[in-house]
C-alpha positions as CSV (number, residue, x, y, z in Angstrom):
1,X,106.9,141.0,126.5
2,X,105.8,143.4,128.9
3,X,105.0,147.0,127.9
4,X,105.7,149.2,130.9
5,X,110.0,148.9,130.8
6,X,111.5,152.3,131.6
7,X,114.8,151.5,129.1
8,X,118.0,152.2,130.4
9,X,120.0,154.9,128.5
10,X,123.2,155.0,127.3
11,X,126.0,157.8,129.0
12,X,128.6,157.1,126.3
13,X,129.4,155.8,122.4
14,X,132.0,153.6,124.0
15,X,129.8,151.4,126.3
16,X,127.7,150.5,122.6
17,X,130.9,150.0,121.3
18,X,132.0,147.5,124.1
19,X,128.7,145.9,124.0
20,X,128.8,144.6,120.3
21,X,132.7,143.9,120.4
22,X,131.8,141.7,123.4
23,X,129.3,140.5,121.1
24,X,131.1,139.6,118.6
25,X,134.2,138.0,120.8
26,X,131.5,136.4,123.2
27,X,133.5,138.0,126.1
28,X,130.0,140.1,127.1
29,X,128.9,139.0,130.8
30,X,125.7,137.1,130.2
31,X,124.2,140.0,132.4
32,X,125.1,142.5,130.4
33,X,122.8,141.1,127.4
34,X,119.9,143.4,128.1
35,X,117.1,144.1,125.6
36,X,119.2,147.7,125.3
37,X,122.0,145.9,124.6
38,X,120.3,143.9,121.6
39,X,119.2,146.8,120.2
40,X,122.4,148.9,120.8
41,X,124.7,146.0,119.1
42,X,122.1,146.1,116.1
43,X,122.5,149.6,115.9
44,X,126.4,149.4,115.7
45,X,126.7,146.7,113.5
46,X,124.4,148.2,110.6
47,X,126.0,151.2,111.1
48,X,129.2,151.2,112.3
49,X,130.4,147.3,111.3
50,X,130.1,147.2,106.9
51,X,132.1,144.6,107.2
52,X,129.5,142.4,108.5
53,X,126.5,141.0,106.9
54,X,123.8,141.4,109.5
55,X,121.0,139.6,107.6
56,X,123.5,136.8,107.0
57,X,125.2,136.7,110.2
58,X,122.8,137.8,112.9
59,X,121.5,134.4,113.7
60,X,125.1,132.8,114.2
61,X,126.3,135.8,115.9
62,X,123.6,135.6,118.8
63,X,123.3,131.9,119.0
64,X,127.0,131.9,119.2
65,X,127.2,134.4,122.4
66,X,124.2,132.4,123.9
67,X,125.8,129.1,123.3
68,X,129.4,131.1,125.0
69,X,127.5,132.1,128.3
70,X,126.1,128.4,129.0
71,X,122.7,129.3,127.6
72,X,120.7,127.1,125.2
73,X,119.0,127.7,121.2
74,X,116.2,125.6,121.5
75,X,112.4,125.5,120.8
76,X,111.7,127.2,124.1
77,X,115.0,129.7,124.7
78,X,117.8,131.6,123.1
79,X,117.6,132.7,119.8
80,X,114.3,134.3,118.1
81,X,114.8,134.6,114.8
82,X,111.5,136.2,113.8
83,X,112.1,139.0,116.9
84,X,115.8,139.4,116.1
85,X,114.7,140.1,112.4
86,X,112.1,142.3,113.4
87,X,113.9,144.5,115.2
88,X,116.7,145.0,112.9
89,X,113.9,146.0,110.1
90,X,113.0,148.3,112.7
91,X,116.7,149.6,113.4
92,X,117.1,149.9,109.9
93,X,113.6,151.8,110.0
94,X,114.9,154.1,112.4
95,X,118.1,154.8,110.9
96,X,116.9,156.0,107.6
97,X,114.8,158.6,109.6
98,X,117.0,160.1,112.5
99,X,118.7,163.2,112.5
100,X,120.8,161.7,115.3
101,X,125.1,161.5,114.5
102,X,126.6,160.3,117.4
103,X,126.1,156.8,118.7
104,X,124.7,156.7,121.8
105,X,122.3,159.5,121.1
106,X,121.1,157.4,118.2
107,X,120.8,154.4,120.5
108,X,118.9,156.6,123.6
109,X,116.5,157.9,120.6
110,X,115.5,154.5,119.6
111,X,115.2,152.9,122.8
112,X,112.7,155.9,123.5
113,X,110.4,155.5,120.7
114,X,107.9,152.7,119.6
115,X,111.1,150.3,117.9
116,X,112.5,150.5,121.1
117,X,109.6,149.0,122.7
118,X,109.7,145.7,123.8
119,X,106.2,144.7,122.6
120,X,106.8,146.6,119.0
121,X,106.6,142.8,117.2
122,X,103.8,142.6,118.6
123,X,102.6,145.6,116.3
124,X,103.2,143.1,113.5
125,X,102.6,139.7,114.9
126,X,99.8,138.1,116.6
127,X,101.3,136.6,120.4
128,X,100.4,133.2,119.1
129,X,102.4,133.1,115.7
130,X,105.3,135.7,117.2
131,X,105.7,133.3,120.4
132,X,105.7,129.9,117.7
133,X,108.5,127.1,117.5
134,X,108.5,128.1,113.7
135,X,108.6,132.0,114.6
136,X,111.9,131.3,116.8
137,X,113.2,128.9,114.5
138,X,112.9,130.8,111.4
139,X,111.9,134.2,109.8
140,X,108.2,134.5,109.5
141,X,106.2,136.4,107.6
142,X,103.9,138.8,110.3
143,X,100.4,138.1,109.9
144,X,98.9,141.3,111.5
145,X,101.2,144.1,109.6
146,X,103.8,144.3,107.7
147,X,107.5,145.2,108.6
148,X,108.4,149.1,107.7
């Protein structure tokens, strides 16, 4: 995780849009799964997709897409579940405190503060237990902080 990443911003509510619906349809170019993009779909889906039960459905959704652009969910690769949780604690986080309404100024406001950060698990986690088989395979509890 490095911690010098400029993020790249957002121009429209539509590109968020297309990014989670190619999510969800696993039509999203592999190239186009950026960590903005992870946090932009997580964004969308707890606000803008009721219909879906991100806690239930995050891990399938993601594994699915990875599985859908030839890449693999193993102990080394693909999926994270105790990042991918983080972070949408973190979204969630950042939802309940923005005075942001439209999407994509939401999205550009979180990417610029610390949950958009690509080293903010590491806040929480030590690198050892965040960077674990059982970290990737599963939920675990953080051992330096707790989540907001």
């Amino acid at each position: 995780m490095t911690t010098d990443h400029k993020p790249r911003l957002f121009a429209r509510d539509t590109d968020i849009r297309a990014i989670g619906e190619g999510l969800l349809a696993c039509t999203l170019p592999r190239a186009a799964w950026t960590h903005e993009a992870h946090l932009g779909a997580c964004l969308w889906l707890l606000s803008e997709r009721p219909d879906i039960d991100v806690d239930a459905e995050i891990g399938t959704i993601i594994r699915r897409f990875n599985e859908s652009v030839g890449g693999v969910n193993d102990d080394m690769q693909g999926y994270h579940d105790s990042i991918t949780r983080t972070y949408v604690a973190g979204v969630r986080w950042f939802l309940s405190d923005t005075d942001e309404t439209e999407l994509a100024a939401r999205v550009n406001a979180m990417l610029l503060c610390d949950v958009g950060r690509r080293d903010w698990p590491l806040r929480f986690y030590s690198r050892d237990l965040l960077f674990s088989v059982a970290a990737r395979r599963g939920f675990v509890e953080p051992d330096l902080a707790p989540l907001p």
